[in-house]
C-alpha positions as CSV (number, residue, x, y, z in Angstrom):
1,X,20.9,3.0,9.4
2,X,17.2,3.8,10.5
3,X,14.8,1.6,8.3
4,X,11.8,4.0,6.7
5,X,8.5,2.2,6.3
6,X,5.9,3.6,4.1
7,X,2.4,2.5,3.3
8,X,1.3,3.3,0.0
9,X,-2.5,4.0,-0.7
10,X,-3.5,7.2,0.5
11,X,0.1,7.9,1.7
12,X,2.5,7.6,-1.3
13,X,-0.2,8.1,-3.2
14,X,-3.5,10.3,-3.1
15,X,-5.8,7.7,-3.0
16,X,-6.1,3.6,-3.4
17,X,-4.0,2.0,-6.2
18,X,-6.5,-1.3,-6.7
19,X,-10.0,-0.3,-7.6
20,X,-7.7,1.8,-10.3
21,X,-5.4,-0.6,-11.5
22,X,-8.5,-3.3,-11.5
23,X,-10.9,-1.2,-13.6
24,X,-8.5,-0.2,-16.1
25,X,-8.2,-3.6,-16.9
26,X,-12.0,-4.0,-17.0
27,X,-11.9,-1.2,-19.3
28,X,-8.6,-2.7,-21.1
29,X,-10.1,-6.1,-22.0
30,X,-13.6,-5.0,-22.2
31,X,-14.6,-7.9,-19.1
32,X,-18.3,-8.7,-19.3
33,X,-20.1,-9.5,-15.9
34,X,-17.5,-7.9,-13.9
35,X,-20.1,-4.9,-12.5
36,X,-22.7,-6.8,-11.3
37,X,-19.8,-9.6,-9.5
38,X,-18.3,-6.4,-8.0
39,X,-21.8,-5.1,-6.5
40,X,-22.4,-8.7,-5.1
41,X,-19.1,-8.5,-3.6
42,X,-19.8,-5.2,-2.5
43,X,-22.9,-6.4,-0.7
44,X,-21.2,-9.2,0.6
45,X,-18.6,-7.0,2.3
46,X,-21.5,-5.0,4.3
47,X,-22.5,-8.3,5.9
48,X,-19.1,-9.9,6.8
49,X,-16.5,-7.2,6.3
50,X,-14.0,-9.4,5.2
51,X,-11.4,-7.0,3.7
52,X,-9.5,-10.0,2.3
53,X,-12.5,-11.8,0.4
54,X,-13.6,-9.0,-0.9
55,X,-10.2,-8.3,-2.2
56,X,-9.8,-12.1,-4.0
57,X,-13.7,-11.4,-5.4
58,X,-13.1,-8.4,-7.1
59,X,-9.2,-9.6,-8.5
60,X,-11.0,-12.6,-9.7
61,X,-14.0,-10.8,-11.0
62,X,-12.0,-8.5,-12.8
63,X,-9.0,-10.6,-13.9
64,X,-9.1,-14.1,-13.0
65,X,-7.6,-16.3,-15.8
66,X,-5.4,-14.0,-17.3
67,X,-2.0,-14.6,-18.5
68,X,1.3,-13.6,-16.6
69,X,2.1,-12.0,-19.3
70,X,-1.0,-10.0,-20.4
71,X,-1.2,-8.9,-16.2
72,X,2.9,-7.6,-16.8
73,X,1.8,-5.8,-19.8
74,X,-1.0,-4.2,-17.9
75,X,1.0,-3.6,-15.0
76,X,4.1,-2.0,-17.3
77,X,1.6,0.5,-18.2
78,X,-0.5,1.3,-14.9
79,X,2.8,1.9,-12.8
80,X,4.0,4.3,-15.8
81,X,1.1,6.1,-15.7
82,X,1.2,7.6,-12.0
83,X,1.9,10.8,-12.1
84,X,1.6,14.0,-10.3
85,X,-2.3,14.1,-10.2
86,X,-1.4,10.5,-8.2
87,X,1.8,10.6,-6.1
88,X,2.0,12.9,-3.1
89,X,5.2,15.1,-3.2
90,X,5.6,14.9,0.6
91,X,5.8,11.5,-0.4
92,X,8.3,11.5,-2.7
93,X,10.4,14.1,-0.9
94,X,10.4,12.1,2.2
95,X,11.5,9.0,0.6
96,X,14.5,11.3,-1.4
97,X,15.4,12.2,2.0
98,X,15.7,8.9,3.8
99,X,17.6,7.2,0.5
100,X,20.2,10.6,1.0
101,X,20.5,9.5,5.2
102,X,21.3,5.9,4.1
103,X,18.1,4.7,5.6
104,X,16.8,1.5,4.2
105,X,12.9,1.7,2.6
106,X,10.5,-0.6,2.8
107,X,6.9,-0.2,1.0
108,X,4.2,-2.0,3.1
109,X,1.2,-2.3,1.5
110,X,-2.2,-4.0,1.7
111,X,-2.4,-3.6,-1.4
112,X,-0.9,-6.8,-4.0
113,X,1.7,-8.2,-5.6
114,X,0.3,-7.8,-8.9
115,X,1.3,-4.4,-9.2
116,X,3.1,-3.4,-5.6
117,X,6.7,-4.7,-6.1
118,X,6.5,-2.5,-9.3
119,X,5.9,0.3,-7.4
120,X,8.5,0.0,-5.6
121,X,11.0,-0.4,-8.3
122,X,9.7,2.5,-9.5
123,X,10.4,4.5,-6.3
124,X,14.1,2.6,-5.5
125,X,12.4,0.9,-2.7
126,X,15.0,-2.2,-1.4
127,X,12.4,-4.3,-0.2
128,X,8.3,-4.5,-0.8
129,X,5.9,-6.4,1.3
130,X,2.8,-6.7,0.1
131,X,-0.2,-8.9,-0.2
132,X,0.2,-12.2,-2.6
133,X,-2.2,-13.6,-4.8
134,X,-2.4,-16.8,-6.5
135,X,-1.7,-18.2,-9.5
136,X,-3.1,-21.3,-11.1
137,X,-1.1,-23.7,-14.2
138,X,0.1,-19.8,-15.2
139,X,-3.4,-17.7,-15.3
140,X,-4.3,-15.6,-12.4
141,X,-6.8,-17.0,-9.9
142,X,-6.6,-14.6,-7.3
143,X,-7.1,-16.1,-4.1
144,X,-4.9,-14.6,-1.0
145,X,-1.6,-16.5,-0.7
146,X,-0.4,-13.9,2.4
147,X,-2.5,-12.5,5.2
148,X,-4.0,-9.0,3.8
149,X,-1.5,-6.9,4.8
150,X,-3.2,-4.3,7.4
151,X,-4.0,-3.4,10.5
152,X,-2.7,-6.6,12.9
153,X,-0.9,-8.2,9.8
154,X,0.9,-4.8,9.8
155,X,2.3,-4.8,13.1
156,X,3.3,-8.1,12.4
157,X,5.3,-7.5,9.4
158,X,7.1,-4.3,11.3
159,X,8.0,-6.6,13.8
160,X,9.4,-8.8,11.8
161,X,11.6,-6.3,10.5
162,X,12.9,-5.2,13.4
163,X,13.9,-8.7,14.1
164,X,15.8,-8.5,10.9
165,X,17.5,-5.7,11.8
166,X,18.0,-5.7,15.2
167,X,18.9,-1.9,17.1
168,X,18.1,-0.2,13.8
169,X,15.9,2.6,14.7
170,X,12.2,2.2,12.9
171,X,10.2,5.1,11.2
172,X,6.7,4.3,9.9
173,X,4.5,6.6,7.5
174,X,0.7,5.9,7.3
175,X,-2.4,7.1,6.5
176,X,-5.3,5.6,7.9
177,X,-6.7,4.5,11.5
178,X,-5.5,0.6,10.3
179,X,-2.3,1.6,10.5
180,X,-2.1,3.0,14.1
181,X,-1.4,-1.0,14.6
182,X,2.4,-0.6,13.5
183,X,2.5,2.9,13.8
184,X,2.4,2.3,17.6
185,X,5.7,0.2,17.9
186,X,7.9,2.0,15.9
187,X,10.5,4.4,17.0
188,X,9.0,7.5,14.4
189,X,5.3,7.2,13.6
190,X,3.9,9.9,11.6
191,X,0.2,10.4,10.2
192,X,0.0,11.6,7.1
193,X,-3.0,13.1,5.0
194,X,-5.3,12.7,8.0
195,X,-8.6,14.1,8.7
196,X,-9.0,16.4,11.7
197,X,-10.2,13.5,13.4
198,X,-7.7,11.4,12.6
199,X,-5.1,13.8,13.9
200,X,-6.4,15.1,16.9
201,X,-6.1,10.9,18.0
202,X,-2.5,10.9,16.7
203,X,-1.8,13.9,18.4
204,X,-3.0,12.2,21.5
205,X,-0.6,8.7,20.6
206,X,2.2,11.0,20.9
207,X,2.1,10.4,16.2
208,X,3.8,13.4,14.2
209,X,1.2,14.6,12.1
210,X,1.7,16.0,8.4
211,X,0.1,17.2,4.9
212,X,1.3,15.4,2.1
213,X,-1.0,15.9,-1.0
214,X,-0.7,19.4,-2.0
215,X,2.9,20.4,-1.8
216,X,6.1,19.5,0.3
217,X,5.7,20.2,3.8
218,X,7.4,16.4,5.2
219,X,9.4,17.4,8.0
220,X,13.2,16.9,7.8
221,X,14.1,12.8,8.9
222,X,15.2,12.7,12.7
223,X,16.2,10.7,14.4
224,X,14.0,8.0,15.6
């Protein structure tokens, strides 16, 4: 059994998941105030580029206080929306191909738990890792509960895993410069989507490289 780690945002699918899944809600419940919190935050974020506060101040900004139940409702409906005009095919074939090996797939996301795990149902994913928010007397503050899931906190989490499952071989799919941080101590790293940039380094880390977005072109899973 090899164990197949995918991010999500820009990988799975074409582009982030949370500004989405965060302004449909403004647009669902009609929010007032949430614009002008979001460009403070925004400004914030220029200053201190704090990934993971700027994360919490748009969640709460956009959501804080609501109910478990109205966030499921929401979240029922954003995850059944993604479509082809979101999900990458290479994606979707690559992950077809590693449940047909026997492979074990774990979604690793920066993204959070409000929406993540559903995802990965969604996709037959056996385990998701994600970042947690908090809750508060059953409404939605917001507030990290995990490390934000990227970069260093990625690495981590692979690790981790490996010590889980200890000799199985570890293939890692990512999509941005953040991830290099896991993508270097796996067994198969492979850049996808990248910028010329972005390959030409991967190239150099020894990374397989490969297009995602338009149409099938995933290699066939080796051997890691």
């Amino acid at each position: 059994m090899k164990v197949a780690v995918f991010d999500l945002d820009g990988t799975i699918t074409r582009s982030d998941t949370l500004w989405p899944y965060l302004r449909g809600w403004v647009r669902r419940t009609r929010r007032g105030g949430f614009w002008r919190r979001a460009v403070a935050a925004a400004a914030r974020f220029l200053l201190d580029r704090d990934r993971g506060r700027l994360k919490f101040e748009l969640i709460r900004a956009a959501m804080g206080g609501a109910t478990r139940a109205e966030v499921a409702a929401w979240t029922t409906e954003f995850v059944a929306g993604l479509g082809p005009a979101d999900l990458c095919p290479g994606a979707l074939d690559a992950i077809a191909r590693h449940r047909a090996a026997g492979d074990r797939l774990v979604l690793l996301s920066a993204s959070v738990d409000l929406y993540v795990p559903d995802i990965g149902r969604r996709l037959a994913f056996d385990e998701t890792i994600c970042t947690g928010v908090a809750w508060r007397d059953g409404r939605l503050d917001g507030a990290l509960v995990t490390e934000n899931r990227r970069g260093a906190e990625k690495r981590r989490c692979v690790e981790a895993l490996r010590a889980r499952h200890p000799g199985a071989p570890i293939a890692a799919y990512g999509n941005a410069r953040s991830d290099f941080d896991h993508l270097a101590v796996v067994d198969a790293p492979v850049l996808v989507n990248g910028g010329a940039g972005l390959r030409r380094e991967a190239g150099n880390r020894g990374f397989r490289v490969e297009e995602w977005r338009n149409k099938s072109t995933a290699a066939p899973v080796q051997s890691a």
